[in-house]
Backbone as numpy.savetxt, mean C-alpha at the origin, in Angstrom:
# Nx Ny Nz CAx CAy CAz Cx Cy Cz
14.38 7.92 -25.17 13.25 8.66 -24.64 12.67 7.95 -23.42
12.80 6.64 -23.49 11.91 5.91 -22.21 12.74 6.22 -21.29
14.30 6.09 -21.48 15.11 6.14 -19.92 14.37 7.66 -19.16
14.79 8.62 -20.68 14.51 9.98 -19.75 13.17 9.72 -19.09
11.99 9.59 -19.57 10.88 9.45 -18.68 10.78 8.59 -17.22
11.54 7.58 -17.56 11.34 6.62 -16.34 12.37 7.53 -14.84
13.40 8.66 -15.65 13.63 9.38 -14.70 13.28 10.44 -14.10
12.15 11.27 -15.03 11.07 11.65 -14.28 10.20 11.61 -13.20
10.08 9.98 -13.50 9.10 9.32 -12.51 9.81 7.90 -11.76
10.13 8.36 -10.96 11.29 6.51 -10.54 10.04 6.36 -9.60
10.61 4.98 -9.58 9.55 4.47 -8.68 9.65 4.64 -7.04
8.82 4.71 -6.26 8.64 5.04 -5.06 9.43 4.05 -4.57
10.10 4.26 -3.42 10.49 3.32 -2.10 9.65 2.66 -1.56
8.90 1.76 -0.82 7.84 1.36 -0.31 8.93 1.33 1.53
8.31 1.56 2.31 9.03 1.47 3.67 7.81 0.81 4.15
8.19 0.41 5.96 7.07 0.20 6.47 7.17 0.39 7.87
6.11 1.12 8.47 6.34 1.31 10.00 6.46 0.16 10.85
7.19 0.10 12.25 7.23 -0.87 13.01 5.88 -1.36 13.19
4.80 -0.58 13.58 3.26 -1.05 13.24 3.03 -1.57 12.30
2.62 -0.91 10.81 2.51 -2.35 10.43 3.41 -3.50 10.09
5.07 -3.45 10.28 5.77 -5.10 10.48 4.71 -5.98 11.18
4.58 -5.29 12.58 3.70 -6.43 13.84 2.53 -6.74 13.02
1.52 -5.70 12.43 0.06 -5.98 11.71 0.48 -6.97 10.49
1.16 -6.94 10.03 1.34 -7.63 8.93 2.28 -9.15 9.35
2.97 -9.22 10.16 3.01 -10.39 10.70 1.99 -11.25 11.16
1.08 -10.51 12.03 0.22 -11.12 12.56 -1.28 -11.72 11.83
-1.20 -10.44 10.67 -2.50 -10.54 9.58 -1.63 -11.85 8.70
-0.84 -12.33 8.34 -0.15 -13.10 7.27 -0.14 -14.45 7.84
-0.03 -14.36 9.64 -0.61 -16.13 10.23 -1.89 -16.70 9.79
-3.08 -15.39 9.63 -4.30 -16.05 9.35 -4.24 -15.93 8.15
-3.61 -15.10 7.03 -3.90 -15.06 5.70 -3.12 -15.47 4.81
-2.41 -16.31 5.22 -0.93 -16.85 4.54 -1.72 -17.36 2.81
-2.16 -17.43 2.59 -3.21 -17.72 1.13 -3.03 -16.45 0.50
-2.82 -15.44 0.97 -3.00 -13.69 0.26 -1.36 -13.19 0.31
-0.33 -13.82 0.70 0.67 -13.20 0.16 0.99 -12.84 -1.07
1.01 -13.84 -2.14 1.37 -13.47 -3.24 0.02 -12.44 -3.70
-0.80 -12.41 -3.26 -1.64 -10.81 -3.70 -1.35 -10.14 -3.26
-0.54 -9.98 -1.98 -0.11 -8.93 -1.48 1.18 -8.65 -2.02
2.32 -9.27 -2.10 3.23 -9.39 -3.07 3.25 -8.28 -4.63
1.94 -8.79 -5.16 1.66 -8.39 -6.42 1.04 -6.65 -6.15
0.14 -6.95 -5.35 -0.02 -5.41 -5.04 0.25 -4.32 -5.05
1.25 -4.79 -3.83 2.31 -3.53 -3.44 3.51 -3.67 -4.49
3.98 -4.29 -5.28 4.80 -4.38 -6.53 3.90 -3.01 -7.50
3.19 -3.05 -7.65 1.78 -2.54 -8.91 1.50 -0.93 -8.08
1.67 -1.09 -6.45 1.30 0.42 -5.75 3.31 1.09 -6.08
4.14 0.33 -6.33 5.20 0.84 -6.55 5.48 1.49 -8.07
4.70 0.71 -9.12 5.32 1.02 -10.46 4.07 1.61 -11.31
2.73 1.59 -10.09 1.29 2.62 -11.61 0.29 2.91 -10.02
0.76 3.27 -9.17 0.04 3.83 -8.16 -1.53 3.84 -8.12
-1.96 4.32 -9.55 -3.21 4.68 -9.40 -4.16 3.30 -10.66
-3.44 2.59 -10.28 -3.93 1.58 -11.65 -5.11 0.98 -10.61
-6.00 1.06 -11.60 -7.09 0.81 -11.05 -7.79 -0.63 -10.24
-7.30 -1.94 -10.34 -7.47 -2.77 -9.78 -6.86 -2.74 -8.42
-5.79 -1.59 -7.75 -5.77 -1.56 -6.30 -6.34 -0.36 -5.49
-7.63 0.05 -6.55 -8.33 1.32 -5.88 -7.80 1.64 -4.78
-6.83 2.80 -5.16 -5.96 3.64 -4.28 -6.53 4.88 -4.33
-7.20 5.43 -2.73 -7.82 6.23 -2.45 -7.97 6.78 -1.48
-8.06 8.13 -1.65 -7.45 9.09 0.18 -8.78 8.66 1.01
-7.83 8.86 1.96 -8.83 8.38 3.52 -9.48 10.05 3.66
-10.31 10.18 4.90 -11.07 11.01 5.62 -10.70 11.01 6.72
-11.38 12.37 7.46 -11.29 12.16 8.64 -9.89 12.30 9.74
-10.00 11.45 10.21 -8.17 11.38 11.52 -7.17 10.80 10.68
-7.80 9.78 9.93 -7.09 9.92 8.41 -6.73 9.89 7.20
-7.22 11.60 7.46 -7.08 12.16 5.84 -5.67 12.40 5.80
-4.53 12.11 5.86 -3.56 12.07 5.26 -2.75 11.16 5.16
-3.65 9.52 5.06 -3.61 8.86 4.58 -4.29 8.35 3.59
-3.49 7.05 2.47 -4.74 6.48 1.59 -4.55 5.08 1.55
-5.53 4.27 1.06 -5.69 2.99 1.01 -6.03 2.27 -0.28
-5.27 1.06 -0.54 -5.38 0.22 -1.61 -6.18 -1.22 -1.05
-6.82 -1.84 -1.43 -7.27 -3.28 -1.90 -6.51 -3.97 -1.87
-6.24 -5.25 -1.00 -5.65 -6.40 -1.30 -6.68 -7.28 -2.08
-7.56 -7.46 -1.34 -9.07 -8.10 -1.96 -10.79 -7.34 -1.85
-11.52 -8.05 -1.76 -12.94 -6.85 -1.22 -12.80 -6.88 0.20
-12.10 -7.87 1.22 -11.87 -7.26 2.75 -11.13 -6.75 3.30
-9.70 -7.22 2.62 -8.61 -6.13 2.99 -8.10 -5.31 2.45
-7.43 -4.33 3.77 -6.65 -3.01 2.76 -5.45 -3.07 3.24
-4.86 -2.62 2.47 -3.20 -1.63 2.83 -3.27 0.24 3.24
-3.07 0.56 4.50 -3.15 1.95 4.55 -1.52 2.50 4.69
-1.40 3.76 3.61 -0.48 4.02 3.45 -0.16 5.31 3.21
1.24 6.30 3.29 1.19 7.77 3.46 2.48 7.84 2.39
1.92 8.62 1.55 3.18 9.35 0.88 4.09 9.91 1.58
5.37 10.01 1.92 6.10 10.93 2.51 7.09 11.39 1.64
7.03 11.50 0.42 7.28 12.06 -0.56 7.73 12.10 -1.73
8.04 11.96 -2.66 7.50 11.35 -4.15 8.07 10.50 -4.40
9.14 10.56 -3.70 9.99 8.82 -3.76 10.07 8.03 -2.89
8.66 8.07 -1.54 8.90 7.31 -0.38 7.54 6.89 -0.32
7.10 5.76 0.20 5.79 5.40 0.56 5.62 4.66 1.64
5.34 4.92 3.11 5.35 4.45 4.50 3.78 3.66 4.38
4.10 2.28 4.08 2.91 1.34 4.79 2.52 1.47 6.30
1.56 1.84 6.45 1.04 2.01 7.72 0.59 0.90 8.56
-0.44 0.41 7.67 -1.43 -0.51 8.89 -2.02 -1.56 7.66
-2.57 -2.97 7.77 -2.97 -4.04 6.87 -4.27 -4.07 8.33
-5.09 -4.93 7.16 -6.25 -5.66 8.02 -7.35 -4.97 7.02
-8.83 -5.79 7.86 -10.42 -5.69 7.06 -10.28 -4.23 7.00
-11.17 -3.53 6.45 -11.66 -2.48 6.48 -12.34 -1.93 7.53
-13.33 -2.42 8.81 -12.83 -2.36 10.04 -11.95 -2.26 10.87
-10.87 -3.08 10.50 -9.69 -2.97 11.56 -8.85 -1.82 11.16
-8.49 -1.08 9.90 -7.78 -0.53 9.89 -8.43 0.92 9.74
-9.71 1.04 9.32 -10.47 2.10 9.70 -11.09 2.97 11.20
């Protein structure tokens, strides 16, 4: 019974735009201390999406068709479904920078 379910629901792809490679290179010189949260994160946005310690939540606005998870209380991960088995990381940084 678990296989069939887990093939219901496989887990997403995580991809990432050439934007954020550069943002996330560049955010990881000053934050090299937050990889393995980031690590753990996006592991956790791959296998329970909506589990509540990476308050994953749609954006507004220019973009509302994106949403964003928590690395910590300053940073986020912004990111776009592109479809039930794909997930395009967009952009890292404060909640300023990527807002």
């Amino acid at each position: 019974m678990i296989l069939f379910m887990e093939s219901l629901n496989p887990m997403p792809k995580l991809t990432w735009s050439k934007r954020f490679k550069q943002k996330f290179d560049k955010w990881l010189r000053k934050h090299p201390e937050l990889l393995d949260v980031v690590k753990e994160k996006l592991k956790l946005l791959a296998v329970t999406p909506n589990a509540h310690e990476l308050n994953n939540h749609k954006l507004s606005g220019k973009l509302k068709e994106y949403r964003a998870i928590s690395i910590d209380m300053d940073h986020r991960i912004v990111f776009q479904y592109i479809s039930n088995d794909e997930v395009l990381l967009t952009s890292i940084g404060t909640h300023d920078e990527v807002y």
